[in-house]
C-alpha positions in Angstrom: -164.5 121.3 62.7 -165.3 117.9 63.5 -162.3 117.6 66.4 -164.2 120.1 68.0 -168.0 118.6 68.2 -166.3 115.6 69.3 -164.3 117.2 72.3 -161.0 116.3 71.2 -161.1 112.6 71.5 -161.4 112.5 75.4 -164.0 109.6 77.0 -166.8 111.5 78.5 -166.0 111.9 82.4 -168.8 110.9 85.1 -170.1 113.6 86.9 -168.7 114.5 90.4 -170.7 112.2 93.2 -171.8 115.1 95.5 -173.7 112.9 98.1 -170.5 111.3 98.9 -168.9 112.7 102.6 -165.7 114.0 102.2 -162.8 113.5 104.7 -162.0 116.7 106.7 -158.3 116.4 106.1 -157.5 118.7 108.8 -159.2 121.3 110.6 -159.5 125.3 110.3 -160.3 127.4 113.4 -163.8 129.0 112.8 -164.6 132.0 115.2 -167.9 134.0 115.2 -167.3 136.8 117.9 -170.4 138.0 117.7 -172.1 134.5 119.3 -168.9 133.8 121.7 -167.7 131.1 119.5 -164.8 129.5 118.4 -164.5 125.6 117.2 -162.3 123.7 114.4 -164.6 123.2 110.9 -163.5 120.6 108.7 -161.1 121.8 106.2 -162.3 119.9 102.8 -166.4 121.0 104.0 -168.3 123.7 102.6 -168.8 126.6 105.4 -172.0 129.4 105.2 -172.1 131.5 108.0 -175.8 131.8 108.8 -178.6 134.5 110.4 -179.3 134.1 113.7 -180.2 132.1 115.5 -178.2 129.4 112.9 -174.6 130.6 113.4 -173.5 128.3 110.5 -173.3 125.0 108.5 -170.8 122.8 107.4 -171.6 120.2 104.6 -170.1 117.8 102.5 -172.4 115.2 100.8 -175.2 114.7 102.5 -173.3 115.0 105.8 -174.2 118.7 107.9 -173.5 120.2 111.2 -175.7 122.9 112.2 -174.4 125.6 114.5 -177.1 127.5 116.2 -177.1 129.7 119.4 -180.4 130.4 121.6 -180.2 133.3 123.7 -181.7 132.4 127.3 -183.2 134.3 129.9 -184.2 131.5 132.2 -181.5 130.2 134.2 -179.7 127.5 132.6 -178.9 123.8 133.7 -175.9 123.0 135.9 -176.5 120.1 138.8 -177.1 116.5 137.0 -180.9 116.7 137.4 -181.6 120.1 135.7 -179.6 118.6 133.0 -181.5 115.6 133.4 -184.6 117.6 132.9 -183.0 119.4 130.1 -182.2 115.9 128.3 -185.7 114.6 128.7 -187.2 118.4 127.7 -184.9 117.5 124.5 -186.4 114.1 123.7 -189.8 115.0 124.3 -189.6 117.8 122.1 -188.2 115.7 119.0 -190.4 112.9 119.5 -193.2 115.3 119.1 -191.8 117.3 116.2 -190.7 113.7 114.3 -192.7 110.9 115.0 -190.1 108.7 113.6 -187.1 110.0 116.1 -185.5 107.1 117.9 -183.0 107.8 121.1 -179.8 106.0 120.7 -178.6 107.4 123.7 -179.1 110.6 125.7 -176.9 112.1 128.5 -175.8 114.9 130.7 -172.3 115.9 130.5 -169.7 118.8 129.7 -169.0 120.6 126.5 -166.4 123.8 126.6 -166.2 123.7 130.5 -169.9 124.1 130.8 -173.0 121.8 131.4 -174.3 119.7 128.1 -176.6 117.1 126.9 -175.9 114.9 123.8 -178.6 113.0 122.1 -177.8 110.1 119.8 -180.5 109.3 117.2 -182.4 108.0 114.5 -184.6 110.6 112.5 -186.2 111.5 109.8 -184.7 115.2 108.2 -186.7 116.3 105.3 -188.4 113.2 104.3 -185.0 111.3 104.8 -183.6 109.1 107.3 -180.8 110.2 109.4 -178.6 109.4 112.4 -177.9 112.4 114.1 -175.7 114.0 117.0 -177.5 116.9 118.9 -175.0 118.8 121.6 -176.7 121.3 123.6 -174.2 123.4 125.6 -175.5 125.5 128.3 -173.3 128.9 129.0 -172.9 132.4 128.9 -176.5 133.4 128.6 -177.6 131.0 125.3 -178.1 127.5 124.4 -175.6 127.0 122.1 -176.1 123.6 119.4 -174.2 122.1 117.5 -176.6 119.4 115.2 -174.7 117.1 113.1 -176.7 114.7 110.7 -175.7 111.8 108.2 -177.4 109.0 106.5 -177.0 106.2 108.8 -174.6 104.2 106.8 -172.5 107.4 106.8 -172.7 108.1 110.6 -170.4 105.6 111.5 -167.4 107.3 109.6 -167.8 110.7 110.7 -169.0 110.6 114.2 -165.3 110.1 115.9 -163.4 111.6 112.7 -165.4 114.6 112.5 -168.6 115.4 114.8 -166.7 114.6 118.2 -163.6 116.8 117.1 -165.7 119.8 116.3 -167.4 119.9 119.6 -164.2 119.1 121.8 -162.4 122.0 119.9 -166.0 124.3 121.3 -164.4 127.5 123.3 -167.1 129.2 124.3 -167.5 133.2 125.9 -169.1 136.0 126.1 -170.1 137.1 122.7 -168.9 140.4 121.2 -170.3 143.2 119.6 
C-alpha cells in the first residue's frame, strides 16, 4: 500500500512552463470562408475560432495573434496618403486607448495584393507590457487585422519566424456564405 502513496518511486516532475512560446514547427493552412480568409497558423499553437468581428486566435505562451475582420462601408484606403491618413488614424487611436503605447515604426504598404498599414509597438495589454505587430489590410469590403502580441523579450524570436509568415501567407476574397 505504501508503493502506491509514494507514486512508485518516481522524482516528482515540474510542472509544464505554459508562458514559454513554442516554435511553430511548420505551418497548417487555416481558411474561414465565411470572412474571405485564408493564411498559414502555426502548427505547435493553440487555434479558437472566434465570433465576429474576432475571426480567431493563435496562442502559445504568452505569445497571441488576433485575427479580426471589420466590415466597411466607407471607401477604403488605396493611394499612399489615404493610407497615410489610415496609419496616423491608427496611432492616434491607440495612443488614446493606451497611454503607455509607443510607435516603433508605422507604415503604408501591401498585404495580400491589397493596401496595408503595419504598426510596430510598445504597449501595455491587460496590465502587461507588450511589443506588438498590428497589420491592417484594406480589401474586399472590411478591414481585415491581424494583431500579434509578445512580451518584449519574446518579440524578437517570433516576429520573422512566426508573425511575418502568417501575414505573407494572407489570401484574401470575397467572403462566403
Amino acid at each position: 500500500m505504501a508503493a502506491l502513496v509514494s507514486g512508485c518511486g518516481n522524482k516528482r516532475q515540474p510542472p509544464p512552463v505554459i508562458t514559454t512560446t513554442n516554435q511553430p514547427f511548420g505551418f497548417l493552412p487555416q481558411a474561414i470562408p465565411t470572412a474571405g480568409l485564408t493564411f498559414q497558423r502555426p502548427r505547435q499553437w493553440r487555434y479558437v475560432p472566434g465570433q465576429a468581428p474576432l475571426l480567431a486566435t493563435m496562442t502559445s505562451g504568452l505569445t497571441t495573434i488576433a485575427v479580426w475582420r471589420y466590415p466597411r462601408t466607407e471607401p477604403l484606403p488605396t493611394t499612399d496618403a489615404e493610407l497615410a491618413t489610415a496609419r496616423d488614424a491608427l496611432v492616434a487611436a491607440a495612443k488614446a486607448r493606451d497611454p503607455s503605447f509607443q510607435v516603433i515604426k508605422a507604415k503604408g504598404t501591401r498585404a495580400a495584393h491589397h493596401p496595408a498599414v503595419v504598426i510596430i509597438a510598445n504597449e501595455t495589454i491587460s496590465g502587461q507590457p507588450r511589443e506588438v505587430r498590428s497589420t491592417h489590410v484594406y480589401g474586399e469590403g472590411a478591414e481585415i487585422v491581424f494583431d500579434a502580441f509578445a512580451p518584449r523579450n519574446v518579440y524578437p524570436q517570433v516576429e520573422d519566424t512566426v508573425f511575418r509568415p502568417v501575414v505573407r501567407s494572407l489570401e484574401l476574397g470575397k467572403p462566403k456564405g
